[in-house]
N, C-alpha and C positions, 0 to 999 in steps of 0.2 A: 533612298532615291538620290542620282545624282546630280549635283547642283549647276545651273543654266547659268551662265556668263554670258553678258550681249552683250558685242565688240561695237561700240561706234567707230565708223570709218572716220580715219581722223589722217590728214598730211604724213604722218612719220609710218602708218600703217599702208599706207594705198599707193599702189603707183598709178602716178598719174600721166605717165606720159612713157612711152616704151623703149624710150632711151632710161629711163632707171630702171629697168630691168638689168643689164650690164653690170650695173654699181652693188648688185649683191653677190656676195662670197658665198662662190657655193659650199656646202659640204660634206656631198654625197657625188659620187661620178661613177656613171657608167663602166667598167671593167676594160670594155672593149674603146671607152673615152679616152682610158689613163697614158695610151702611149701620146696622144693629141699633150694633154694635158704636161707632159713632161718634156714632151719633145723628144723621144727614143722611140726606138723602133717596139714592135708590138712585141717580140720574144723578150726584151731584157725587161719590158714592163711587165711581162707577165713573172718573168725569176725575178724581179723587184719582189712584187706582190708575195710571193710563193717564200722567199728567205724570209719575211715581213711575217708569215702568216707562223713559220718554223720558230720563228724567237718567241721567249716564254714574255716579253716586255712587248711586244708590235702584235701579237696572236688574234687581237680584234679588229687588225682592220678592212677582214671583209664581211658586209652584213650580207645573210641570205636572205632576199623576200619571195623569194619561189622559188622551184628547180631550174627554172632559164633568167629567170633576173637577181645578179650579183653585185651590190653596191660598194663601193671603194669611199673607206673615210678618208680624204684628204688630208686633216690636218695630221689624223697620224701615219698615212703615208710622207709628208713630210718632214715629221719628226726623226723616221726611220731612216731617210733619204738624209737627213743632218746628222744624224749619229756614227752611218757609213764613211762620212765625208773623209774621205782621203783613208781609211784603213787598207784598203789596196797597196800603200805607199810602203811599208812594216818592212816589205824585201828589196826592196830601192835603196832605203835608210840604212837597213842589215849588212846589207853589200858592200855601200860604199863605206860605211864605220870600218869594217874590216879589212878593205881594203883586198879584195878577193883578184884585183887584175897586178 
């Protein structure tokens, strides 16, 4: 049998007031959230997601809870979005080392 825990509602568990609602980190968002969330338009948030989903290190971060609802982990959408950070840059650098003009 599985064993019962009763939570007293205590200050650090309860919101009391619906301005601390705000003050919690989410860390699950809605799919069709994450362009909000990031501030990019809805196509490069979805090939965010989708290169994120390709790598054998980011491959968790969409959970499925049904056929129509898709949850996005944040923190390692973050992680992903920090790791990318400026790889873009590789043929700028390439270029001008060489001296191509």
């Amino acid at each position: 049998m599985a064993q019962v825990y009763e939570l007293e509602p205590t200050p650090v568990v309860t919101i009391m007031h619906e301005d601390e609602i705000k003050s919690v980190e989410p860390v699950y968002c809605k799919i069709a959230a994450v362009p909000k969330y990031l501030g990019v338009s809805r196509s490069t948030a979805l090939r965010l997601i989708q290169d994120a989903e390709d790598t054998e290190e980011f491959n968790d971060i969409v959970v499925s809870l049904s056929p129509t609802l898709k949850l996005v982990r944040l923190k390692v959408l973050d992680k992903f979005i920090a790791a990318r950070h400026k790889k873009w840059m590789w043929a700028y650098e390439y270029f001008n080392k060489n001296d191509w003009i």
